[in-house]
C-alpha positions in Angstrom: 27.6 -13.7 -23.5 30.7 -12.2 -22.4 28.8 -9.5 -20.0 26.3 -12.1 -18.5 29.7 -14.3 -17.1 31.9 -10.9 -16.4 28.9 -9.9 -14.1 28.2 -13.0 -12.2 31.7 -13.1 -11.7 32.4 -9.8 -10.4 29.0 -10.1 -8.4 31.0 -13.8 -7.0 34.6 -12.1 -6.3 32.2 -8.8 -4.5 30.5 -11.6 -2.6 33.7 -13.6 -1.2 35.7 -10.3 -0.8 32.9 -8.6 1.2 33.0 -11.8 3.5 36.6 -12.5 3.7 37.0 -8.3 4.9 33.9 -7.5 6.9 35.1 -9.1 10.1 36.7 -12.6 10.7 35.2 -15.3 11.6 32.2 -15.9 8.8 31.2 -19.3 8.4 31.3 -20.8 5.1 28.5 -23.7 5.0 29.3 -26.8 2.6 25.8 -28.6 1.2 24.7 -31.4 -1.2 21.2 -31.7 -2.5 19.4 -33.8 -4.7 16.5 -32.0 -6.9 14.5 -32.6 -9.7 11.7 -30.6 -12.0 8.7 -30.5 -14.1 7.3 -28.4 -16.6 7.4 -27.3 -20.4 9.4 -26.2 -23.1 9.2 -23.9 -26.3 11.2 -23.9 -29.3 11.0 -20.4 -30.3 11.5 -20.2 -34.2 10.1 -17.4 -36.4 9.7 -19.2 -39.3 7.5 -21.7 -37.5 5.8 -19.0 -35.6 5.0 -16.9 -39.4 3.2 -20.9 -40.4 -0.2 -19.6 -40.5 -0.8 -23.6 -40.9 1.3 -24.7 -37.6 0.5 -24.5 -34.1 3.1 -24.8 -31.0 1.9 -26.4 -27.8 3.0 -23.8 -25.4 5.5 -25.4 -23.0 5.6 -29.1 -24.1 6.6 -31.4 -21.4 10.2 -31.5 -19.5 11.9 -32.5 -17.0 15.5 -32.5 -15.2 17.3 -34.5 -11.9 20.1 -34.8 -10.3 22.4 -33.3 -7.6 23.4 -29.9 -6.6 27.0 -29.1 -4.5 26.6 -25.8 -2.6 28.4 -23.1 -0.6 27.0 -20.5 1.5 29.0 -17.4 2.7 27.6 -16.5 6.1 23.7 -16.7 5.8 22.7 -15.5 2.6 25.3 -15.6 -0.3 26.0 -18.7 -1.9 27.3 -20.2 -5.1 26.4 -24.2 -6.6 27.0 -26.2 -9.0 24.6 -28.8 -10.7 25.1 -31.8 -12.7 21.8 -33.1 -14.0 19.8 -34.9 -16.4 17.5 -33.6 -18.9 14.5 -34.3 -21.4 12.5 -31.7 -23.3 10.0 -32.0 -26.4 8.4 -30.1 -28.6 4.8 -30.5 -30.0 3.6 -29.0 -33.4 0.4 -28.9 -34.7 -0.1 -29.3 -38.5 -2.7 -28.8 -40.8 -2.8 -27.3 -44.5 -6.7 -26.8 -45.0 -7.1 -30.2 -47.5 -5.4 -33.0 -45.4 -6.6 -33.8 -41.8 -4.6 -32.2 -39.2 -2.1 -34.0 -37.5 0.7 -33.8 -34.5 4.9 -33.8 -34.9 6.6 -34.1 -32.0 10.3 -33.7 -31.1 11.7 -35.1 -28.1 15.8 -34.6 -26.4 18.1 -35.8 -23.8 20.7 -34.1 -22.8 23.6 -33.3 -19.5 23.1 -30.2 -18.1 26.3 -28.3 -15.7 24.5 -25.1 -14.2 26.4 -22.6 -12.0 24.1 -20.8 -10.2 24.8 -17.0 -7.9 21.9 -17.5 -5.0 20.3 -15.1 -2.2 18.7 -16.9 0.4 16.4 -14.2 2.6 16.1 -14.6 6.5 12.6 -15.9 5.9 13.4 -18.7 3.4 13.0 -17.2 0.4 15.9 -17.3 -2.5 16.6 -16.0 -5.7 19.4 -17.6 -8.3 20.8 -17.0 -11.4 23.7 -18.1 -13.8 24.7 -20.0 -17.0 23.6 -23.6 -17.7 26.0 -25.8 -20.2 24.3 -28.9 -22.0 25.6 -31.3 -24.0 23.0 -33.0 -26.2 22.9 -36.5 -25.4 19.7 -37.7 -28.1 17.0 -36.4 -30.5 14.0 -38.2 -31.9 11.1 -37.2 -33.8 7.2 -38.8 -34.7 4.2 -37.7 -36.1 0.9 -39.3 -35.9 -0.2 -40.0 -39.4 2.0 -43.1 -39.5 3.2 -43.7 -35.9 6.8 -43.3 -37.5 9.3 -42.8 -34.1 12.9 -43.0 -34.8 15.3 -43.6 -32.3 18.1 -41.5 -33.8 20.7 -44.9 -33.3 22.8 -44.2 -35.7 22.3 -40.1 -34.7 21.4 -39.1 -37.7 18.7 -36.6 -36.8 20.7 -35.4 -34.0 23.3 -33.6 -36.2 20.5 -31.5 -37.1 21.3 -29.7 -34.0 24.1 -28.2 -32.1 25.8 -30.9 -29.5 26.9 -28.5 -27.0 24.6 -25.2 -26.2 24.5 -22.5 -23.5 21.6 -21.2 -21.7 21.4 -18.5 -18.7 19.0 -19.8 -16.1 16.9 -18.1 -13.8 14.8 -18.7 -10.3 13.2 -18.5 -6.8 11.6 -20.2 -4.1 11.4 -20.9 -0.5 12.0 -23.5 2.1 8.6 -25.5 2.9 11.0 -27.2 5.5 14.2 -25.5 7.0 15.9 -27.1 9.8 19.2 -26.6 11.1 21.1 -29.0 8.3 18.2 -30.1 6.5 16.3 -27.9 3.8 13.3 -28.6 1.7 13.1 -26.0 -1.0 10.3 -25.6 -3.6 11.0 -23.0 -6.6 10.5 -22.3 -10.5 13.1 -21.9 -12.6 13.3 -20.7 -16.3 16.2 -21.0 -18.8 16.5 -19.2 -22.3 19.5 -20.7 -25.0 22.0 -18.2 -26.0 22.8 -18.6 -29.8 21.2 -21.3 -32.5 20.1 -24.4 -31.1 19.9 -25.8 -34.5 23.1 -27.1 -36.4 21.9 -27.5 -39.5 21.4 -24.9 -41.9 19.9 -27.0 -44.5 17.0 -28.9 -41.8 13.9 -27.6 -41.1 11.3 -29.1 -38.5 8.3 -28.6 -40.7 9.3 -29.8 -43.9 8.6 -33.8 -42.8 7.7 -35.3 -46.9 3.5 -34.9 -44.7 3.6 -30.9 -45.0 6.0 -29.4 -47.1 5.8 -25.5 -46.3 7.0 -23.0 -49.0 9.4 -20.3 -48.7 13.0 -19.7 -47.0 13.5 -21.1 -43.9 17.0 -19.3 -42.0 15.7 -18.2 -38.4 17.5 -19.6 -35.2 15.7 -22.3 -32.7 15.9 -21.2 -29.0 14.9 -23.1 -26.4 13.0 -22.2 -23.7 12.0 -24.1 -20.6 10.0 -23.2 -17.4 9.9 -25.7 -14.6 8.5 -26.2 -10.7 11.7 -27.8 -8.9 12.1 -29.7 -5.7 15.4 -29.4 -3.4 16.2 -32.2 -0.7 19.2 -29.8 0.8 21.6 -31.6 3.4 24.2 -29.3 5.2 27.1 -31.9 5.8 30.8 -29.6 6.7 31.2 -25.8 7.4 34.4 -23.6 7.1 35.3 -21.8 10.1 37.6 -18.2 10.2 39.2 -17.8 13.2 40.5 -14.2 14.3 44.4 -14.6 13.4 42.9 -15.5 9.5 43.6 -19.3 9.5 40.4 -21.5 8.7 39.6 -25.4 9.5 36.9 -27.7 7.8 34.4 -29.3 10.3 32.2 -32.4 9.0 29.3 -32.6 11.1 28.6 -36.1 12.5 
C-alpha cells in the first residue's frame, strides 16, 4: 500500500516539477465536472468460490455520482479529486442438490474520495489512476425463499464489514465532445480493495439458517467493480506563469 501512494506521489511531484522548470509560463487549467457510472461488482472470496453448491453472478449491478475538481498542468498532466456516491451488490446463487435453488443478495452504500493521476492525449484520449477511500454508509441482505430484506436500521449487519476500506482505481476514455471549456468524456473504470472488506471474523455470507455450508470459513472479501462512466467537464479559472515567476488566477466569464 505504501509503494502504490509513494509512486503516484513521486509520479505527482515529477509532474509539477517538470512544469514549474521546463520554461515559464505553463498554464495550469482549474475544472469541475459532474459524472456518474454503471456497471457490476464481484466479491471475490475463496471460500465461496471452493462452494461447489454456490454460484456468483459475475459483476452484479453498481453504480456511483457525483463531482469531480480537476487541475491540468499545461495540456496533458492533471491531478482530481472526487467525492461521490456509491451502491454495489452482490448476487449468490444457492442450491444444495435436495432443496430448490434459490438467490441471496447483498446490497451497500457507501462515500467514495478518489484521487486520481490522469494523461489526457492530444486526440482526446486519457488514462488515470490512484487510490479510492470509502466509508461504508449501509449493508442489507435478502434471499428469495422468504422475501426477507432487512434494512440494517439498527446496523446490525453492517458491522459485519469494515466501515472504512481502500481501493486503487483504474481507467481510460476519450472526449465524445471537447470544446474549448467544455468536455464530454466517456471511459471505464475498474477498482480492486486493498485488505479485508469483511470485519467480522465470525460472519460468513453463506451460512443464512437456508444453506448452512460445512467447513472453515477464514478467507478475505475483496471487492471488485468495473463501470462505463460519463464526465460533464467545465473549464471555469486557469493559472497563468509569467516570465519573472509570479502567477495570477483568471476566472473565465
Amino acid at each position: 500500500m505504501r509503494k502504490v501512494f509513494l509512486f503516484l506521489f513521486t509520479i505527482l511531484i515529477s509532474t509539477v516539477y517538470a512544469q514549474r522548470h521546463g520554461g515559464n509560463g505553463e498554464i495550469k487549467w482549474l475544472s469541475l465536472s459532474v459524472k456518474g457510472g454503471f456497471g457490476g461488482t464481484m466479491l471475490f472470496n475463496k471460500d465461496v468460490s471452493a462452494d461447489k453448491n454456490v454460484s456468483q453472478d459475475f459483476l452484479s449491478p453498481s453504480y456511483e455520482y457525483g463531482g469531480r475538481f480537476g487541475l491540468t498542468y499545461g495540456d496533458y498532466i492533471g491531478i482530481g479529486a472526487e467525492v461521490l456516491n456509491g451502491g454495489f451488490s452482490q448476487d449468490y446463487s444457492i442450491g444444495d442438490g435436495i432443496n430448490d435453488p434459490y438467490t441471496k443478495t447483498q446490497k451497500f452504500k457507501s462515500l467514495d474520495i478518489i484521487f486520481a493521476l490522469r494523461f489526457t492525449s492530444p486526440y482526446g484520449f486519457y488514462f488515470e489512476a490512484g487510490p479510492k477511500f470509502s466509508t461504508l454508509k449501509s449493508a442489507s441482505v435478502e434471499n428469495s425463499i422468504d422475501g426477507n430484506y432487512t434494512e440494517d436500521i439498527n446496523g446490525d449487519y453492517l458491522l459485519n464489514f469494515s466501515e472504512k476500506f481502500t481501493s486503487i482505481i483504474a481507467g481510460m476514455g476519450f472526449a465524445v465532445y471537447n470544446g474549448d471549456r467544455l468536455q464530454v468524456n466517456l471511459g471505464i473504470r475498474g477498482s480492486y480493495g486493498i485488505g479485508n472488506f469483511q470485519e467480522n471474523e465470525d460472519f460468513y455470507v453463506l451460512n443464512d439458517g437456508v444453506y448452512i455450508p460445512q467447513g472453515n470459513f477464514t478467507a478475505k472479501t475483496t471487492p471488485f467493480t468495473l463501470k462505463a462512466t460519463l464526465e460533464v467537464n467545465y473549464t471555469f479559472a486557469f493559472w497563468g506563469d509569467a516570465s519573472c515567476g509570479r502567477g495570477r488566477l483568471m476566472f473565465f466569464q
